[in-house]
Structures are given as structure tokens and as C-alpha cells.
C-alpha positions as a Markdown table, in Angstrom:
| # | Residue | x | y | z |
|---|---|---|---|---|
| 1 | Unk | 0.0 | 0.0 | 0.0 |
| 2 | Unk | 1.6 | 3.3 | -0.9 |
| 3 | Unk | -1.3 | 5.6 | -0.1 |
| 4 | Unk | -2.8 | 5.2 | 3.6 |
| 5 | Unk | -6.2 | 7.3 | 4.1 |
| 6 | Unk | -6.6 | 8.1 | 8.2 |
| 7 | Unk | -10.1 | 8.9 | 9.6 |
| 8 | Unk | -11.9 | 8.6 | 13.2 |
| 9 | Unk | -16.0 | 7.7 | 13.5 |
| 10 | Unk | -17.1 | 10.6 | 16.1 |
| 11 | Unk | -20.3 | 8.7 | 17.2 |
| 12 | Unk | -19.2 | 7.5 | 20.2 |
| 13 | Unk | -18.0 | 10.9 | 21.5 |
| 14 | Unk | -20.7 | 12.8 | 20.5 |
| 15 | Unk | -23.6 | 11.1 | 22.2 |
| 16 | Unk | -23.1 | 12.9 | 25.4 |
| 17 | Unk | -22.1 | 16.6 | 24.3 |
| 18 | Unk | -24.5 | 19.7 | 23.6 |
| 19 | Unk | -24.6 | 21.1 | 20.4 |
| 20 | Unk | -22.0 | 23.8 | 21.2 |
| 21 | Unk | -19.5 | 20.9 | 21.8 |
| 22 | Unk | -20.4 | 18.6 | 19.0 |
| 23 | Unk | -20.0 | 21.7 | 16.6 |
| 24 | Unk | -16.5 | 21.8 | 18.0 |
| 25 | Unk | -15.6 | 18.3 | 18.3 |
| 26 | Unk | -15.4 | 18.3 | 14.0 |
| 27 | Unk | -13.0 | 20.8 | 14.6 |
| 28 | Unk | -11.0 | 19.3 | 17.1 |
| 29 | Unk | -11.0 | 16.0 | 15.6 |
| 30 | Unk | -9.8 | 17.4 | 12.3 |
| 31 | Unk | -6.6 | 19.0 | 14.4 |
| 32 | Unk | -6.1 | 15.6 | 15.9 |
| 33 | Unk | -5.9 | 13.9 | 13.0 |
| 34 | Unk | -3.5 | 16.3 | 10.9 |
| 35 | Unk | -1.3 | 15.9 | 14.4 |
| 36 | Unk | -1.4 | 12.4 | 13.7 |
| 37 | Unk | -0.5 | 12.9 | 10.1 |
| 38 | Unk | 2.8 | 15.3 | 11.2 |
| 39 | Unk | 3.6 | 12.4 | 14.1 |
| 40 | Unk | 3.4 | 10.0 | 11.3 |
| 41 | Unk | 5.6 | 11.9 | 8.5 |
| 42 | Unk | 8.5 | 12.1 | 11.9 |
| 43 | Unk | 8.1 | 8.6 | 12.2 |
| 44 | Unk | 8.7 | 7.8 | 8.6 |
| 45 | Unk | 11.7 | 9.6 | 8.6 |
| 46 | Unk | 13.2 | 8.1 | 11.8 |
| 47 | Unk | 12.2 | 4.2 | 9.7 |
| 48 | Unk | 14.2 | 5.0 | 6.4 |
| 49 | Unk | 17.4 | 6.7 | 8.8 |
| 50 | Unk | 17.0 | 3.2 | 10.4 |
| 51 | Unk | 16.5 | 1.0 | 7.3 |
| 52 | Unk | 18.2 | 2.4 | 4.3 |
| 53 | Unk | 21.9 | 3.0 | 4.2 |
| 54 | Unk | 22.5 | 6.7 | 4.3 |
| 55 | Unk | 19.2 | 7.9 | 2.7 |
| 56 | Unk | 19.5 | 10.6 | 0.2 |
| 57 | Unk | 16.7 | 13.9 | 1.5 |
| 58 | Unk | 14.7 | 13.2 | -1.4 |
| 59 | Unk | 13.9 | 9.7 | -0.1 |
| 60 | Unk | 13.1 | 10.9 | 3.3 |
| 61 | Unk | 11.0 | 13.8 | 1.8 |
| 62 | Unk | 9.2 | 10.9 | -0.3 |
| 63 | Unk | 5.7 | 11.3 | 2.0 |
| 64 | Unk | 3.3 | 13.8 | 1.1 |
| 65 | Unk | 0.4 | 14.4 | 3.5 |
| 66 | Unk | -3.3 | 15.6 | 2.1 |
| 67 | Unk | -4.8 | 17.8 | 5.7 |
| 68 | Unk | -8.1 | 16.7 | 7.1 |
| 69 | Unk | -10.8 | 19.5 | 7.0 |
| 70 | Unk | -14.0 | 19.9 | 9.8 |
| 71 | Unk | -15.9 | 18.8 | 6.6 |
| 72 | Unk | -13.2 | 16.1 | 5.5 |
| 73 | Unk | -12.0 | 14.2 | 8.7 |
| 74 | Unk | -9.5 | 12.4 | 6.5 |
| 75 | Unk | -6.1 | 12.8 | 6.6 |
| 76 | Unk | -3.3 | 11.2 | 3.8 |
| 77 | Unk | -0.1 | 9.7 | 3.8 |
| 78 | Unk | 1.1 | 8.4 | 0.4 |
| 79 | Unk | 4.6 | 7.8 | -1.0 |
| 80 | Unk | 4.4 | 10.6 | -3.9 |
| 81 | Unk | 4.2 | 9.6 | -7.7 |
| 82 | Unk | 5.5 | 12.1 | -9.1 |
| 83 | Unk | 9.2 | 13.3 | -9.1 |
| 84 | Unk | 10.6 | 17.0 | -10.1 |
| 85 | Unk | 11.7 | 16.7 | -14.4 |
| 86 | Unk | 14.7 | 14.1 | -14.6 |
| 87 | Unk | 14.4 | 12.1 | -11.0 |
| 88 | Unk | 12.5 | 9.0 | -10.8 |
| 89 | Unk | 9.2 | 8.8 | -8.5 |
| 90 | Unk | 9.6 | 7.8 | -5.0 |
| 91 | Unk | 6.8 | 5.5 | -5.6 |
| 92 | Unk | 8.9 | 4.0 | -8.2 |
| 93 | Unk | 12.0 | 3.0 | -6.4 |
| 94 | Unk | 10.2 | 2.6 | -2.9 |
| 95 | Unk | 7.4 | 0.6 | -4.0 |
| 96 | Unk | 9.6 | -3.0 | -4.1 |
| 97 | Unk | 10.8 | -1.5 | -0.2 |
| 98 | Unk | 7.3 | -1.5 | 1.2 |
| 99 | Unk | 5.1 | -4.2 | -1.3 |
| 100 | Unk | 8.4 | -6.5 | -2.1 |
| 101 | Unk | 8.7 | -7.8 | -5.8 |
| 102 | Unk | 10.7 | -6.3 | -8.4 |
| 103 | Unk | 11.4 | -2.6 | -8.9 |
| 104 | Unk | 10.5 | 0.1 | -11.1 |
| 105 | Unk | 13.5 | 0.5 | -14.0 |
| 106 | Unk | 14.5 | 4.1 | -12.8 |
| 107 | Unk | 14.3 | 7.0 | -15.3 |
| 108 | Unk | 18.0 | 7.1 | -16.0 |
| 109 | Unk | 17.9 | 3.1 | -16.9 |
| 110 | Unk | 14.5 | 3.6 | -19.1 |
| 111 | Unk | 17.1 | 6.4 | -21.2 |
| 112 | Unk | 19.6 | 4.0 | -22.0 |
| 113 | Unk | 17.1 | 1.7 | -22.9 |
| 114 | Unk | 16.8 | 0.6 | -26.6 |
| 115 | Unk | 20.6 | 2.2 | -26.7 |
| 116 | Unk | 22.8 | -0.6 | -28.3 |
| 117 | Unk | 20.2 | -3.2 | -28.2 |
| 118 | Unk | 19.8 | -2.8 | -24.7 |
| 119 | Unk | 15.9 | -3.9 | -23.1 |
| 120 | Unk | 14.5 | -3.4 | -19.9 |
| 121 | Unk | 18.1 | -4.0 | -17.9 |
| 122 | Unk | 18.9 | -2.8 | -14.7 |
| 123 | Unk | 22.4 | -1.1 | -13.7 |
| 124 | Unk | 24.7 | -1.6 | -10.7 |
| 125 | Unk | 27.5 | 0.7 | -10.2 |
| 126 | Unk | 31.0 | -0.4 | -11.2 |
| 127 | Unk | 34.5 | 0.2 | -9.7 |
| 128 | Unk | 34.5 | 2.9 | -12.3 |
| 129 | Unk | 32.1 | 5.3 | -10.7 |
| 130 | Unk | 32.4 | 8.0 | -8.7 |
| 131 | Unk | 29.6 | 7.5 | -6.3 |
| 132 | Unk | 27.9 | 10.8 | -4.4 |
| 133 | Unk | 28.0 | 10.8 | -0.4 |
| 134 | Unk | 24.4 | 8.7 | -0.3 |
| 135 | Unk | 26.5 | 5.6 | -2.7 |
| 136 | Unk | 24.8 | 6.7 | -6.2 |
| 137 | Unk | 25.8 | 8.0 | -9.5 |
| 138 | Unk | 25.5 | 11.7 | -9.6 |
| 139 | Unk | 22.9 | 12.8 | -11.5 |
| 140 | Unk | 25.6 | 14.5 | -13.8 |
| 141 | Unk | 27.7 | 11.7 | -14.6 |
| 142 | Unk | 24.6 | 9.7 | -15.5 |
| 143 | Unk | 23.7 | 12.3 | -18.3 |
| 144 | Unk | 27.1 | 12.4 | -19.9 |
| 145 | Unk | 26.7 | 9.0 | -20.2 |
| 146 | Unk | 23.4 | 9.2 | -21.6 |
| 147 | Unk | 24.2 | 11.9 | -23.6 |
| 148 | Unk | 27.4 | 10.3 | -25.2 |
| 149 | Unk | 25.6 | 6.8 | -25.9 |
| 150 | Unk | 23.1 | 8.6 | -28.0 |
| 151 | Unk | 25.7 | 10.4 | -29.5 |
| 152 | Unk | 27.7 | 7.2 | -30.8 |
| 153 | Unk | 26.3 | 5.1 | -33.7 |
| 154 | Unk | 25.5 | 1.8 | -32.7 |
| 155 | Unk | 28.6 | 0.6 | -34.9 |
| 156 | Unk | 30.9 | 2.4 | -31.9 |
| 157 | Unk | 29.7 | 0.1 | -29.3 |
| 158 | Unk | 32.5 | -1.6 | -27.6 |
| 159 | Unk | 33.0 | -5.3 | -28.6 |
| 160 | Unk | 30.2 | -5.2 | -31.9 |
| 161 | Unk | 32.3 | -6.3 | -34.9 |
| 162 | Unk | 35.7 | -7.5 | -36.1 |
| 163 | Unk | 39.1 | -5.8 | -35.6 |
| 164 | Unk | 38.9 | -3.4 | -37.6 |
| 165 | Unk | 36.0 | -1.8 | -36.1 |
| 166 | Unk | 36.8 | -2.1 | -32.9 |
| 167 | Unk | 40.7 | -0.5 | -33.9 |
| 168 | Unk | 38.4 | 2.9 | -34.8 |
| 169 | Unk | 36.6 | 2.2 | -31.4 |
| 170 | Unk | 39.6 | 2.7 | -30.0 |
| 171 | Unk | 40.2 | 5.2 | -32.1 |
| 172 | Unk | 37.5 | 7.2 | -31.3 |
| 173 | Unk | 38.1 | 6.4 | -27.4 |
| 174 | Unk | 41.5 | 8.1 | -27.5 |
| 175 | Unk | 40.4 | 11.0 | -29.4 |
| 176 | Unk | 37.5 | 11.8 | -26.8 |
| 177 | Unk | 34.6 | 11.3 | -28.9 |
| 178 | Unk | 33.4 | 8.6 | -26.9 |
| 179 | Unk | 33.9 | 9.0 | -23.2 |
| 180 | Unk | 31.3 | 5.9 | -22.9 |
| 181 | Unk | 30.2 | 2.9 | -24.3 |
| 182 | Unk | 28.7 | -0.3 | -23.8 |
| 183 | Unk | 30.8 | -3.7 | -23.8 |
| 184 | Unk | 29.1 | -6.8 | -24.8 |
| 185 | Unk | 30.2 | -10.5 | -23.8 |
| 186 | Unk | 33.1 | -11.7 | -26.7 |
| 187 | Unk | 31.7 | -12.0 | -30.4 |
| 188 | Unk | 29.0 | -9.1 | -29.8 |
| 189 | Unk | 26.9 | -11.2 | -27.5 |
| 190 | Unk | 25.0 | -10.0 | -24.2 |
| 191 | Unk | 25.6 | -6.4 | -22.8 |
| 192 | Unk | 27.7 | -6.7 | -19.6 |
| 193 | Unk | 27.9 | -2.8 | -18.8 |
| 194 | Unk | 29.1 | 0.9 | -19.7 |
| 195 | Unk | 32.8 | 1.2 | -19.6 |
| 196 | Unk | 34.1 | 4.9 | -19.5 |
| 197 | Unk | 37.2 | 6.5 | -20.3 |
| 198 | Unk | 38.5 | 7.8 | -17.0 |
| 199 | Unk | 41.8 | 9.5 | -17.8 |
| 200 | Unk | 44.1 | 8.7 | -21.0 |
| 201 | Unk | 44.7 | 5.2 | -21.9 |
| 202 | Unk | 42.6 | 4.5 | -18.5 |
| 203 | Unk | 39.1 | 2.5 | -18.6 |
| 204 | Unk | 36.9 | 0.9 | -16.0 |
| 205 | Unk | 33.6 | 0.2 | -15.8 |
| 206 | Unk | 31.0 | 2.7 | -14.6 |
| 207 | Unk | 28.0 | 0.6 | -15.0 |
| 208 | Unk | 26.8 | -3.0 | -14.8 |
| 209 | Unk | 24.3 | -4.5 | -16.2 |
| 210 | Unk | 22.3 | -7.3 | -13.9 |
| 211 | Unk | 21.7 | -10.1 | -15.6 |
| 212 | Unk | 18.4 | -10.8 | -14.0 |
| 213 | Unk | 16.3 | -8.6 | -11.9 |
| 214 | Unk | 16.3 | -9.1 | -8.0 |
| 215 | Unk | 13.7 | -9.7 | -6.3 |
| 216 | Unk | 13.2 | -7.5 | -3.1 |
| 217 | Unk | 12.3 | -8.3 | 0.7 |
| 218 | Unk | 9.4 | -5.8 | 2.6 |
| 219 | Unk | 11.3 | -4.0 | 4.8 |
| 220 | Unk | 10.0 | -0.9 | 5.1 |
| 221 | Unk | 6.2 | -1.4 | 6.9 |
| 222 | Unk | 4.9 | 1.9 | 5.7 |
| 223 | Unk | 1.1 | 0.9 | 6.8 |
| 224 | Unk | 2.1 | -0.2 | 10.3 |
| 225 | Unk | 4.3 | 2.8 | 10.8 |
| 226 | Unk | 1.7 | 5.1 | 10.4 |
| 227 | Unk | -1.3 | 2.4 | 12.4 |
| 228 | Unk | 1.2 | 2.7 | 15.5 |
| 229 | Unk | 1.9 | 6.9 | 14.9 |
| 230 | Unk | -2.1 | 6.8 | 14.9 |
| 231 | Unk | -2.7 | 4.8 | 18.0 |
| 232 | Unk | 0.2 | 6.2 | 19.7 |
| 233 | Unk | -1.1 | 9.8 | 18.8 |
| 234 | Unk | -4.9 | 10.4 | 18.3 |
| 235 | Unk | -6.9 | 10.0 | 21.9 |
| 236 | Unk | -4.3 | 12.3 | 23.5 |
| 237 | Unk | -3.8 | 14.7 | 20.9 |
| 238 | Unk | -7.9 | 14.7 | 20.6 |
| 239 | Unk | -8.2 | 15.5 | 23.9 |
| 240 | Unk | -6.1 | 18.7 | 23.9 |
| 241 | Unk | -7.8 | 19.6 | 20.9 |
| 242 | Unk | -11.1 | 19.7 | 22.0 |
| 243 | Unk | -10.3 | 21.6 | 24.6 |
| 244 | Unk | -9.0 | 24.0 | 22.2 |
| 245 | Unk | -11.6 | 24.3 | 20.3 |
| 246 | Unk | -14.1 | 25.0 | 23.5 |
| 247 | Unk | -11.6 | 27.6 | 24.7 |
| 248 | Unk | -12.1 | 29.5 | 21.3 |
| 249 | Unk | -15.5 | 28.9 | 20.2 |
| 250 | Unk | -17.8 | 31.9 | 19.3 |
């Protein structure tokens, strides 16, 4: 479940009060709830610190929250959909955390794909890569890779043909015109990665390609995290609330 509605049924607590305080009561329960809602998004946090390694802030930023209303007593959680132009969708990447399965191919993997005959294939960071302080591929280095993939003919690619293709690979390698490429297995078989051209007569291998596509654990419980922020939350926070809300009313 990536999208968790909260609500309360105020029946029970409004059997004893006078108008006045069941007028109010909407109000307070609607504060209540949006407390829960902020208790939960803390909580959430707190979980990915705990189970992901060194979470980037756009992961632990990955909750929106829809506000309940006196008319709406509703509040949502959901892991967002939508990600700013060029980052992949929280939802994408943190769907296989909290449903287990296989993941999403990431917005950077879906570019390359088609690139060199490559389908559907996701990538693993080499020894090659320069990895960011949260252990991925900056962002940067991914779209000069991108960029000079789709700028090579799919001749250039690394291992396709006999020697005298692969002698103007090299070529083309020393001269800079290729800073990356795809290698394939010998006689121009399976892709096994992106090989880069790291300083002068230096390669190494940026990207891998996984030759099948892993299956993830559930390890991060969004719908119980936010159950126990709600239980652990609500009554008392109602309570104050409520008391609000008589304290103010008109």
C-alpha cells in the first residue's frame, strides 16, 4: 500500500455533548488527526534513517500528506508519484521497499534503454564510478553518459564487430569522442555494462548490467508505521484539541 487514508468515526464521542460541543468536536478531531499525520511523516523519517543506508533527503522527503478538514475528517499519507523533471518517482524506487517484488527500471535506466540493443536491464555501479555521499551515480555523470551513448552510432559500441571496427573504437576512445560505451560479452553477444574513459589510456567500468532482476524483501512497513503513529497519537492529541476548540469557540 503506498497511499494510507486516516479517519476517526465521532459517534461514540458525540452522544453525550451539547450542540455547542459537537459543533467543535469536528473541529478538534480534524486537528487531531492532521497531528497524527505530522507524528506519522517524523516517524517515517526516523524508519528509512534506520533501514536504508544513508538515505538521500529526497527519499526521506518521499511522503506527502493531504490535511483533514472539519468537513473532511480524513487525513493522507502516500509515498508521492510524481518526481521533479529528470528524478524518478519515490513511488517508483520505494514501491519494491514497502510491497516486495521487483522494482521500477529508474528514469536514468529507461534512457539508455533501446541504446545498443539494450531492453528493460537494470544497472549496478561499477569500480568505475564515482559514487555521491548517499552511494549513487551523480545525476551528472549519468547524463554524460546518456548523452554520449546517443551520440555514438550503434557501430561504436564496444566489442560489436571484427578488428577493424573495434581499432576505430579505439580510435574514437583516445580522441575523446566517446567517453562511454557499452561492452558486450566476446563475439557481440550479451551487454555486460558501460565502460568509461576515466583518464588517458585509462578505462573501468561505470555501469553493470544485472543479468536478472532481483527480487526485493518488505522491509520498510509503511502501513504499520503510520497504524502505530495513529494509536500512539490520536486520543491524547484529541483530547487537547477539544479543549482548544471549547476555549475559542464563538
Amino acid at each position: 500500500m503506498l497511499a494510507l487514508n486516516i479517519t476517526t468515526d465521532l459517534k461514540r464521542f458525540t452522544r453525550q455533548l451539547n450542540d455547542l460541543e459537537r459543533r467543535q468536536v469536528r473541529f478538534a478531531a480534524a486537528r487531531a488527526l492532521n497531528d497524527v499525520g505530522d507524528r506519522a511523516l517524523g516517524d517515517l523519517k526516523v524508519a528509512m534513517q534506520r533501514v536504508f543506508v544513508n538515505p538521500k533527503p529526497y527519499t526521506l522527503n518521499a511522503v506527502r500528506r493531504v490535511p483533514a478538514h472539519r468537513d473532511n475528517l480524513a487525513t493522507t499519507l502516500a509515498i508521492k508519484d510524481r518526481g521533479p523533471a529528470g528524478q524518478t518517482a519515490p513511488a517508483s524506487f520505494l514501491s519494491a521497499e514497502i510491497l516486495g517484488g521487483q522494482r521500477h527500471i529508474k528514469r536514468f535506466e529507461a534512457a539508455i534503454d533501446g541504446i545498443g540493443g539494450v531492453t528493460g536491464m537494470e544497472l549496478i555501479p561499477g569500480r568505475g564510478a564515482k559514487l555521491d555521499r548517499y552511494g549513487n551515480v551523480p545525476s551528472a555523470t549519468i547524463r554524460s553518459i546518456i548523452a554520449s551513448l546517443r551520440a555514438s552510432p550503434a557501430d561504436k559500441v564496444a566489442g560489436a564487430g571484427g578488428k577493424r571496427r573495434r581499432a576505430r573504437n579505439v580510435a574514437l576512445i583516445r580522441h575523446r569522442e566517446v567517453t562511454a560505451w557499452i561492452v558486450r560479452s566476446r563475439g557481440g553477444g550479451a551487454p555486460l555494462g558501460i565502460w568509461g574513459l576515466k583518464s588517458p589510456g585509462h578505462v573501468a567500468p561505470v555501469l553493470f548490467f544485472a543479468r536478472s532482476k532481483p527480487d526485493y524483501s518488505r522491509r520498510f512497513d509503511f502501513s504499520s508505521l503510520v497504524v502505530k503513529s495513529y494509536n500512539e497519537t490520536f486520543m491524547q492529541s484529541l483530547s487537547k484539541r477539544f479543549v482548544e476548540a471549547l476555549a475559542t469557540a464563538k
